[in-house]
C-alpha positions in Angstrom: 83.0 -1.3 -290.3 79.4 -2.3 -290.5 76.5 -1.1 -288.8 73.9 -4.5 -287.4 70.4 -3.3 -287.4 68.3 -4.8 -284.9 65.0 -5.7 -285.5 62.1 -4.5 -283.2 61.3 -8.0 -282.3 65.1 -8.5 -280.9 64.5 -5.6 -278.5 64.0 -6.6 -274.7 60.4 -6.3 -274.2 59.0 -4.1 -271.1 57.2 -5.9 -268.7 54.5 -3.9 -267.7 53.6 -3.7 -264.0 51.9 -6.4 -262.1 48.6 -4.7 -260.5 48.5 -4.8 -256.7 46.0 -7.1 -255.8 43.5 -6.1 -253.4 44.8 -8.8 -250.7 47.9 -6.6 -250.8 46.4 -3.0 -250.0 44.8 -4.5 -247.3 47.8 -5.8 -245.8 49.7 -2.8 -246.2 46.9 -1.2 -243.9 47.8 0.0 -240.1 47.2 -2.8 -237.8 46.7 -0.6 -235.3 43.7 1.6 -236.8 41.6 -1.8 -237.4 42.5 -2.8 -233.6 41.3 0.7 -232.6 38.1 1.1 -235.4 37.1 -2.7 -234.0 37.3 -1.8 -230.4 34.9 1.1 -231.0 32.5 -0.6 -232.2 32.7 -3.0 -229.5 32.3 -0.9 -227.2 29.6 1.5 -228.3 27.7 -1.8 -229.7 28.4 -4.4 -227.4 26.3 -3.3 -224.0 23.2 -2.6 -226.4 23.6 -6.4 -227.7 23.7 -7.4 -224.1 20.4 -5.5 -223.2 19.0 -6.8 -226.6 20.1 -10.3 -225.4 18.7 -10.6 -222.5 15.6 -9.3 -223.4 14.6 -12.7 -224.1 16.1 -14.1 -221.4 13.9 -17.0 -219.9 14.9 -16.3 -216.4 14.7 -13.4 -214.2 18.1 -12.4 -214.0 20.6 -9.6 -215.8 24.0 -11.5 -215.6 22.2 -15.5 -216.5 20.8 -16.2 -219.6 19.0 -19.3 -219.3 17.1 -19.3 -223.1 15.5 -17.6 -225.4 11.9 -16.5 -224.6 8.9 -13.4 -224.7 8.9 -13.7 -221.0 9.5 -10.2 -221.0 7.8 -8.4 -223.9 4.4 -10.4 -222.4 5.2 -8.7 -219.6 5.6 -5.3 -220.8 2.4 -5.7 -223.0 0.3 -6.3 -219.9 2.1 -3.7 -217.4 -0.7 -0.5 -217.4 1.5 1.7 -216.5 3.9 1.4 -219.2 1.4 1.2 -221.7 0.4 4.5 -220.4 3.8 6.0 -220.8 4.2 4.8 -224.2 1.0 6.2 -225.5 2.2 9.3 -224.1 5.6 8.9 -225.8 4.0 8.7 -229.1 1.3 12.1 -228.5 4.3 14.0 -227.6 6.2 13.1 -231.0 3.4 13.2 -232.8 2.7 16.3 -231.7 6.2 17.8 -231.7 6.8 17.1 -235.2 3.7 18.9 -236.7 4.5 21.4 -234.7 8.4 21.6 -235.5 7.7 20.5 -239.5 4.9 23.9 -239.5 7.3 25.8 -237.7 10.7 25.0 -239.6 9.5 24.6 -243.1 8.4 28.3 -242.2 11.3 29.3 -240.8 13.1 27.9 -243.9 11.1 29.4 -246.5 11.9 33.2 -244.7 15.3 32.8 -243.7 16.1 31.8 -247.5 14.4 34.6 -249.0 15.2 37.6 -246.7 18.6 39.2 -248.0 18.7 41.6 -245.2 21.4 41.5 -241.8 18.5 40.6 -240.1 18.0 37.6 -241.9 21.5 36.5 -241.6 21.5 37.2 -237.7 18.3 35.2 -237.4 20.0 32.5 -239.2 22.8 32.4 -236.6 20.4 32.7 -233.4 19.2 29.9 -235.3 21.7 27.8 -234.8 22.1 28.2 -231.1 19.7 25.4 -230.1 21.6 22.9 -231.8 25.1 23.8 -229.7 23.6 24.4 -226.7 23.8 21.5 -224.5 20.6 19.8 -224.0 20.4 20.0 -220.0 20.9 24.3 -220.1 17.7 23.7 -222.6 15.8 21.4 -219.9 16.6 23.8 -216.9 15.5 26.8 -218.9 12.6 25.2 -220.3 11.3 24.4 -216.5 12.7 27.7 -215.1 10.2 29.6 -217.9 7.7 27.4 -217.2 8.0 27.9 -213.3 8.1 31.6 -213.2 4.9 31.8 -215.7 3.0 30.3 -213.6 2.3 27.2 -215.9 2.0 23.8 -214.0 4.4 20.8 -215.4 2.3 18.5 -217.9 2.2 16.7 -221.3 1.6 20.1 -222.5 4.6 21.5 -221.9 6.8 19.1 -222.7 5.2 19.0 -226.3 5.9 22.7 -226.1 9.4 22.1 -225.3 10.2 19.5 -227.8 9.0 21.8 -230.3 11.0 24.5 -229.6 14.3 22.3 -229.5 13.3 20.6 -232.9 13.0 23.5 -235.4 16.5 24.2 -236.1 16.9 20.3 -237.1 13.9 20.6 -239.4 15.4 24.4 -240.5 18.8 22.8 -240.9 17.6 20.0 -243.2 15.3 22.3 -245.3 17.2 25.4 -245.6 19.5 23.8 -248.2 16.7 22.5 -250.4 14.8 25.6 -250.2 18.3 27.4 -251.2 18.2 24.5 -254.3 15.3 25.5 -255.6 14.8 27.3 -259.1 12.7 30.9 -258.0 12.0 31.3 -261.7 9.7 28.3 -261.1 7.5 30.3 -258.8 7.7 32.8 -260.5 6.1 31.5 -263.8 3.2 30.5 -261.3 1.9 33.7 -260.6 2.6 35.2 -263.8 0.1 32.5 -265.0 -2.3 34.1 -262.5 -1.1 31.8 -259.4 -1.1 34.1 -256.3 2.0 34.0 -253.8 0.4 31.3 -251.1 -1.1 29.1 -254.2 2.5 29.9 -255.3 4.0 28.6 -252.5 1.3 25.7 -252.0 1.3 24.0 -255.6 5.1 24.2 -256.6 7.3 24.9 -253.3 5.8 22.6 -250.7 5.3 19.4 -253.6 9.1 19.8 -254.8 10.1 20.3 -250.8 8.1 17.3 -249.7 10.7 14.2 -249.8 12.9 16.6 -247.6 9.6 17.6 -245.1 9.0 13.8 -244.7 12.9 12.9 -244.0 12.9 15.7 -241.4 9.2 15.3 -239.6 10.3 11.2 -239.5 14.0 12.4 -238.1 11.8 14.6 -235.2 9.7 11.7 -234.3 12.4 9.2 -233.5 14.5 12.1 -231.7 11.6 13.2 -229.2 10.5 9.9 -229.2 14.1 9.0 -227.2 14.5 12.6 -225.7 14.6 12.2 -222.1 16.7 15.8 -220.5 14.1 17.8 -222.1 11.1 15.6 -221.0 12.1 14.7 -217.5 12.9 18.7 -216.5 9.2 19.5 -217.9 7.4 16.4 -217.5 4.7 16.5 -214.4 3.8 13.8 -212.0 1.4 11.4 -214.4 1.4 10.7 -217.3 5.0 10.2 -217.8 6.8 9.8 -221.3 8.3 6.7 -221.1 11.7 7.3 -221.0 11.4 9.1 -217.7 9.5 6.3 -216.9 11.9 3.9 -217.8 14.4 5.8 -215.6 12.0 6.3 -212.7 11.9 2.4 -212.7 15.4 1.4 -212.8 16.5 3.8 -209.8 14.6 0.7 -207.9 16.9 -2.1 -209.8 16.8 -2.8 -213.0 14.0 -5.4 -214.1 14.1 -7.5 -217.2 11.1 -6.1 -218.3 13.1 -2.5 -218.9 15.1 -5.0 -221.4 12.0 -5.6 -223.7 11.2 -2.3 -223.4 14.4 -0.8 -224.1 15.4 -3.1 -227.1 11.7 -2.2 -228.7 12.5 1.1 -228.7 15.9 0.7 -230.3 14.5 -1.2 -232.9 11.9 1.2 -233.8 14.6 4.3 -234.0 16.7 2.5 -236.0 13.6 1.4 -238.1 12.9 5.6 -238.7 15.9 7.0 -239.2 16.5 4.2 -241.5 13.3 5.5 -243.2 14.5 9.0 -242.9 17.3 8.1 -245.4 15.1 5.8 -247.7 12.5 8.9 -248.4 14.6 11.7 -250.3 16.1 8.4 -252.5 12.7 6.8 -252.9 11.4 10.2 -254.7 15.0 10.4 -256.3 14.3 7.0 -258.2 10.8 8.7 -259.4 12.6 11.2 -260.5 11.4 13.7 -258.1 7.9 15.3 -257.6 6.3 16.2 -261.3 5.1 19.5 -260.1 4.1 20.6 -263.7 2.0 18.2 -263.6 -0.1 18.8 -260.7 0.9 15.4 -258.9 
């Protein structure tokens, strides 16, 4: 009885398996979760493309569009009195985030260093702004107000806004403070640097790509803020969002439109520049502190 040997090249050959195309994961995907994802954005998209729309609608009505045309946004640049609001607008954000960006990158800087209970119970009272629901924050704000003594104005709705922005400018600062390399500041002042040249020189430059994300995040958020404005707003000026809603308790006009879809546009166009900062620096490479720049 004899043994046949088989040669490697007789053996079947294993077919290796065929990679899933792309076109096939997709396929295999729910149904249902792209209905529900597209309706979503349907809905939370849709009635701002409608106001958008009809911004430049050449008629003067809200359910016709009858062309494209700056009808509207002529009308808005000649109305005085919301010209008025939206200079207003912009003092009070302008104003809120110096104030909030002094305020947090201060808060940030202690709450990082202290080690103590204290600091870690300061870190939670922190925090309380930012769960507490806006409107409890707007009734306060004007019940404070109301039993100092102090008279509703500009002024203290810029004082309001910067109380309810520090924890956003903490929040975003707390962890790049907590990032940074003490040893650096520490070589400083052993070179003969004292603690607030310390802080000035190499801190603040390596925490500025973070500062300007955060003081650009404040200013589109107050900007749009309208609980907190309209409990501590006065008679005149108005910001404009409580000016916008003063108006459109008389019917909406197209006019609120223009106005409305300019200041979407210019949100979207800062928080988009929020994000761009920290990865513009990031491409530099960061801040050459060593340097000096």
């Amino acid at each position: 009885m004899t043994l046949v040997k088989t040669s490697p090249a007789a053996a079947p050959a294993r077919t290796a398996p065929k990679p899933r195309s792309r076109r096939g994961r997709a396929e295999r995907r729910p149904r249902v979760l792209l209905a529900v994802t597209g309706l979503f954005f349907a809905l939370l998209y849709l009635p701002i493309a409608v106001v958008a729309l009809f911004s430049f609608n050449s008629r003067k009505s809200l359910t016709v569009f009858g062309g494209f045309s700056l009808r509207w946004y002529r009308a808005f640049a000649h109305d005085d009195v919301l010209l008025s609001s939206l200079g207003t607008s912009l003092r009070i954000s302008l104003v809120a985030m110096a104030g909030s960006v002094v305020l947090g990158v201060a808060l940030a800087l202690g709450l990082v260093r202290c080690r103590t209970r204290l600091g870690s119970l300061a870190g939670l009272v922190m925090l309380v702004p930012l769960i507490t629901p806006e409107i409890v924050t707007g009734v306060a704000s004007m019940l404070l107000f109301k039993g100092l003594g102090v008279a509703l104005s500009t002024t203290t709705v810029m004082l309001s806004e910067i109380t309810f922005s520090i924890s956003y400018v903490t929040v975003v600062l707390r962890s790049r403070v907590a990032a940074l390399n003490p040893e650096v500041e520490e070589a400083a002042m052993d070179l003969g640097a004292t603690r607030w040249q310390a802080v000035r020189l190499v801190t603040l430059p390596a925490l500025l790509p973070a500062v300007l994300a955060s003081a650009v995040l404040i200013f589109a958020l107050v900007f749009d803020d309208f609980v907190l404005a309209y409990f501590t707003t006065g008679v005149d000026p108005q910001p404009l969002s409580v000016r916008i809603y003063s108006a459109i308790r008389f019917g909406v006009q197209p006019t609120i439109n223009a106005v409305g879809t300019l200041m979407l546009a210019g949100s979207v166009c800062l928080i988009a520049l929020a994000l761009f900062i920290p990865r513009l620096f990031g491409r530099r490479g960061g801040l050459d502190i060593l340097s000096g720049e």
